[in-house]
Structure formats: structure tokens, C-alpha cells
N, C-alpha and C positions, 0 to 999 in steps of 0.2 A: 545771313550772307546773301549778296545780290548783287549782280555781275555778272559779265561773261571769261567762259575760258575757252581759249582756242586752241582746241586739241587738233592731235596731228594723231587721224583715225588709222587703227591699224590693220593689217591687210587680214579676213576673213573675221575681222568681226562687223556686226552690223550696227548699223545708228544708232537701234533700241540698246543694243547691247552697252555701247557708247554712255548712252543716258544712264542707263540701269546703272553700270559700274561708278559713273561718277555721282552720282545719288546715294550711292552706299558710303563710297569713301567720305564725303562730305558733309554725309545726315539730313542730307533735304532734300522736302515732298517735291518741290517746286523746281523741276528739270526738263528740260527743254531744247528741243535741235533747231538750226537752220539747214535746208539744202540736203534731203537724205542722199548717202552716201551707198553704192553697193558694197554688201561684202567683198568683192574682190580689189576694187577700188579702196587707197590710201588716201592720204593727206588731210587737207582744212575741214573738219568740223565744225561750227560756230556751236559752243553748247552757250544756253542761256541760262544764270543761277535765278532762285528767289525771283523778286516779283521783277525781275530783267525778261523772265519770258513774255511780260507782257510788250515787249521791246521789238520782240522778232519778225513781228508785222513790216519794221519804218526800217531794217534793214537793206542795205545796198543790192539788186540783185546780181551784178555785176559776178561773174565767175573766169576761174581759169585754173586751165590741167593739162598737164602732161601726157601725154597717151602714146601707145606701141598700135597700130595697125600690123595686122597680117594679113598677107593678101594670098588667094588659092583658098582660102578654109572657108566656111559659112554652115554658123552652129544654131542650134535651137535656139539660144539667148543674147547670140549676137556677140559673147565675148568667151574666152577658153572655157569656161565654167560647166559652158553647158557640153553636148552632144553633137558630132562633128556631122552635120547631114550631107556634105557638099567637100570634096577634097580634090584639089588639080594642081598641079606645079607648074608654076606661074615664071619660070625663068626667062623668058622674053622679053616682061617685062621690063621699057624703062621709065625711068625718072621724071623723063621729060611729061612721058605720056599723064604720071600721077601727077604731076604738076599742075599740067593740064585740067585734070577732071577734080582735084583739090578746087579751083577756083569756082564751081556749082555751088560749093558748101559757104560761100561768106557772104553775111547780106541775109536780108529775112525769105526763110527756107521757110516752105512745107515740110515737116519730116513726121512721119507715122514712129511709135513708142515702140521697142522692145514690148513684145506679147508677155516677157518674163519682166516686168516691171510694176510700180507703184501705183501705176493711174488706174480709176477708178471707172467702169463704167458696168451702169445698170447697179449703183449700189455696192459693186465687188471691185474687189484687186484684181488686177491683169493677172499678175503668177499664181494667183490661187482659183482662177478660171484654167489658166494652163494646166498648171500639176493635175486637174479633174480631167485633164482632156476635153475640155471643151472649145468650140472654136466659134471665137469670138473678134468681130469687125472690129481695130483698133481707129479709133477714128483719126485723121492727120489733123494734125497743127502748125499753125506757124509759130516758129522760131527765132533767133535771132543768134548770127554767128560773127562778133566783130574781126575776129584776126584769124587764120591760119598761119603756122611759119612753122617751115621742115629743118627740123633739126638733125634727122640721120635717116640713110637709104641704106640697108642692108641688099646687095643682090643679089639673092638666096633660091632655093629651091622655090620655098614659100616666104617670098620677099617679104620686108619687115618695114615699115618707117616710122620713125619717132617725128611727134609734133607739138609743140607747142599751141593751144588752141584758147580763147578767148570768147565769152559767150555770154548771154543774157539767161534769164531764169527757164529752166523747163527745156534745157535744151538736152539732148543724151548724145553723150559722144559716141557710146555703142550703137548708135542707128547712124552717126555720118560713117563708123570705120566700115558697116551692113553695107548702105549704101554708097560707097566709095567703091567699095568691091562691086556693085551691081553695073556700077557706070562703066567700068575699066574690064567690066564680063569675065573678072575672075571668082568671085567671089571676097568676101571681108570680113574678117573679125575683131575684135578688144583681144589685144593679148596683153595689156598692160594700161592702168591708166594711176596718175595721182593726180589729185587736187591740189592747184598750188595757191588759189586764191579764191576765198567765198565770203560775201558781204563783207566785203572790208578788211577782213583777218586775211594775213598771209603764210604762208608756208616758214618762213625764216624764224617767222615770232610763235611760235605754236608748241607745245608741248605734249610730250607722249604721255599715256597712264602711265608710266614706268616714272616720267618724272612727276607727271602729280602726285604718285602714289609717296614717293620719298620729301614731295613740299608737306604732304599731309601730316606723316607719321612724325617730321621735323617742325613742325607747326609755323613753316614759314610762308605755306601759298594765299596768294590774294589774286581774289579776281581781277580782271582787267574792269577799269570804272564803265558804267553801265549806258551813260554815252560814246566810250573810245569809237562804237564804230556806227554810229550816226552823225559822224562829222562831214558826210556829204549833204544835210539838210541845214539852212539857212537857222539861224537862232535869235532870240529876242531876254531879252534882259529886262525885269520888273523892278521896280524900286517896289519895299518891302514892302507898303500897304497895299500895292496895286498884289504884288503876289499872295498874300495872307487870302485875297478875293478872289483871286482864278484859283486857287486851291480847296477853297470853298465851293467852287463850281459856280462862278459867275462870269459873266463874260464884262472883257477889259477893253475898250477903246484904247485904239492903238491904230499909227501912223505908220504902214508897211506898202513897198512897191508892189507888192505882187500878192497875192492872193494863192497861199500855200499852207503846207505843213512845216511845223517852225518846234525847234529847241526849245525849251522856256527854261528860263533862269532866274534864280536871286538875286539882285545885285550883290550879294555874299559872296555870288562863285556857282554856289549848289546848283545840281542839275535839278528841275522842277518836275519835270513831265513832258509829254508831246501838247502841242496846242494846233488852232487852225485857224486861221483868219477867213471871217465871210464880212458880205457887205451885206446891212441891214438895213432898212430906213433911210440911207444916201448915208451910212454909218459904219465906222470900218472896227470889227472889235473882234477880240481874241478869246477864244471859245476852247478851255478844256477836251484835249481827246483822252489823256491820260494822263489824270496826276499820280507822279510815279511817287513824290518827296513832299506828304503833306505838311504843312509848316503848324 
């Protein structure tokens, strides 16, 4: 089996947890995430089957989620999960004002990680330097955040707003709702977020364990095909002989505009592999990244 499924992760379990369970259900070695996902955080998984994880690389990184800020709180992990260090009632607060300090965050940001997070430095995980207590320089990064759009204002003790948010790879919503609260000098947290969109998979088309679990034991699930969601990269089409050769791992002279990562195909139809166009000798030829469909 080889393919992707896009699950629609559920609330307090983790990625691995994610992979493990659907590894089990569907009997194979060859399992695979896009875009980890926190436990507290729902929605889009991209899992990768069989040799589709070799796929996960040429993935879109385009994302997008739903999220609750709360403003007055600021926890150890930046979202309810953690440890409330920072607590004030924020009823002053208006609208206008978060409006206002929402427009910092769109556009390519610096933004420093959740200390309780995935990245790595000096060799270790940020939350397993945390949980030791040790304290350790998160270094910043730039970011990239295409859209903001405020979907609801609650005005609460400890105001609330829901947003619609739109982003490029690496970016953590738990440090803009951190830093949100830093700008507006109440403080911030994640009280809520889904993923409603991650390389390419959306939230509408997605499936829970609960339903893969009943496509399984029904023996009706099939993966989505192992290109569905490289349809943002340009593609190229071999007549048979020239493909029998790039599949062999030769490289194909081939007449293309631009100088990219490309689709390869059968003239059959079949999805081939990833390929690459470079210029050799004043020579323009196509060069196996990954034959995925040896012929």
C-alpha cells in the first residue's frame, strides 16, 4: 500500500501517536508524518503510506488553522497545557486596539519557538531541555505569516479571539497568540487551535481514526494517489522509451522553460517519480530525484 491519508488528528494525541496507530491498523513498516502537530492541537495530518514517505520532502508548505487566543494569561508553554505563570483581567481591552497589534504578525516575522517545543538545539529537543529544567537560548527565526482574519471577539474578563491564520512552514501560532499578548501588555496564550490546512490536504477531505478504523475492518480504504498532493509542481510526460531510461537512472534531454523540480510521468498516465532539470554542456536534461514507479 502506498499513498497518503489525511487524517484529521485528534485532540491529545500526538503525531507519533498518529503514525503508530495507523501503522498498526494497516500493517506497515513504512509510515510517515508531514508538519508535527501538538497534542493539544486538531485537525490536518498529512500521514505518508509505503514508499509515499519518500514523497514528504516535495510537499506544499503552505499551512492554515484556526486558533482561540486568550489574552490576560501567559503560561510556561505558551498554550492552556502548560502552567499559568502571568494572570491579569484584561477588560479594557478593545478590539480596535488587537487589531491594531494583529497587523506586526503578517509578513516575514522574527519569532523565537515555544521553549516547550520540537526544535532542536545543541543535538536535544527544546521540551526535553525544559522538563530537565534547564535553561536554554531559543534562538529566533524568521517566519512567514500570509493572512490574519478575526473571526470572533469575545469581551471577557480574560478576552478571547478567534482567528483564521494562514502561514508558511515553521511558523507556531503559540508564539504569535505569546507574543500578541506581549505587544498589547497583557499577556497571551493558545487556548485553542485546529489545523485546517497542511501541504495541500484540507480539513473537509480528512478523515478521523474512527473512520479509518471502520474503512479498515470494512476493507474499503484506499489511499489518496501518491501525487494528489504535489499538484503545485510543474510535470513532464515521457514517451515509453525515454521513461524505461530515466527509470533506470539516466538522464533524459528534455526541452523545459525553467529549470525546476518536475512530476515525471508515463505517457500511460502512471506517476513516475520526482525528476530535475539541469543544464549540462549547453544541454538541457532530466535527471532522476526519485524513481518512485520503476517500470
Amino acid at each position: 500500500m502506498q499513498g497518503f491519508l489525511n487524517l484529521n488528528k485528534p485532540f491529545d494525541w500526538t503525531s507519533h501517536d498518529c503514525v503508530a496507530k495507523t501503522r498498526k491498523l494497516l500493517h506497515l513498516k513504512r509510515v510517515g508524518h508531514a508538519g508535527t502537530l501538538d497534542p493539544a492541537a486538531t485537525g490536518v495530518l498529512p500521514i505518508a503510506l509505503g514508499k509515499a514517505t519518500r514523497l514528504l520532502q516535495y510537499l506544499p508548505p503552505e499551512k492554515a488553522y484556526k486558533a482561540t487566543i486568550r489574552l490576560g494569561v501567559r503560561t510556561t508553554t505558551d498554550d492552556l497545557q502548560g502552567e499559568i505563570i502571568a494572570s491579569q483581567p484584561s477588560t479594557g481591552l478593545s478590539l480596535e486596539a488587537v487589531k491594531s497589534a494583529l497587523q506586526q504578525f503578517v509578513g516575514k516575522i522574527e519569532q523565537i519557538p515555544p521553549i516547550y517545543s520540537a526544535i532542536q538545539v545543541q543535538g536535544k529537543r527544546l521540551y526535553d531541555l525544559a522538563r530537565k529544567g534547564e535553561d536554554v537560548e531559543v534562538p529566533a527565526r524568521i517566519v512567514e505569516v500570509f493572512k490574519i482574519e478575526i473571526l470572533d471577539w469575545r469581551e471577557e474578563e480574560f478576552p478571547e479571539l478567534d482567528v483564521a491564520i494562514a502561514t508558511g512552514a515553521g511558523t507556531y501560532i503559540r508564539a504569535i497568540a505569546r507574543d500578541l499578548g506581549t505587544v498589547l501588555q497583557t499577556g497571551g496564550t493558545l487556548a485553542a487551535l485546529s489545523r485546517t490546512q497542511s501541504s495541500g490536504f484540507h480539513l473537509a477531505n480528512s478523515m478521523t481514526i474512527t473512520d479509518l478504523e471502520a474503512k479498515v475492518q470494512a476493507g474499503t480504504f484506499q489511499p489518496l494517489l501518491p501525487d494528489a498532493a504535489l499538484q503545485h509542481l510543474p510535470s513532464i510526460t515521457l514517451p515509453a522509451t525515454q521513461a524505461q531510461k530515466w527509470c533506470q537512472g539516466q538522464r533524459i534531454p528534455v526541452t523545459f522553460n525553467v529549470l525546476e523540480i518536475l512530476r515525471v510521468y508515463h505517457e500511460d498516465g502512471r506517476f513516475l517519480g520526482m525528476g530535475k532539470l539541469v543544464n549540462l554542456d549547453e544541454e538541457q536534461l532530466l535527471i532522476p530525484e526519485m524513481v518512485f514507479e520503476p517500470i
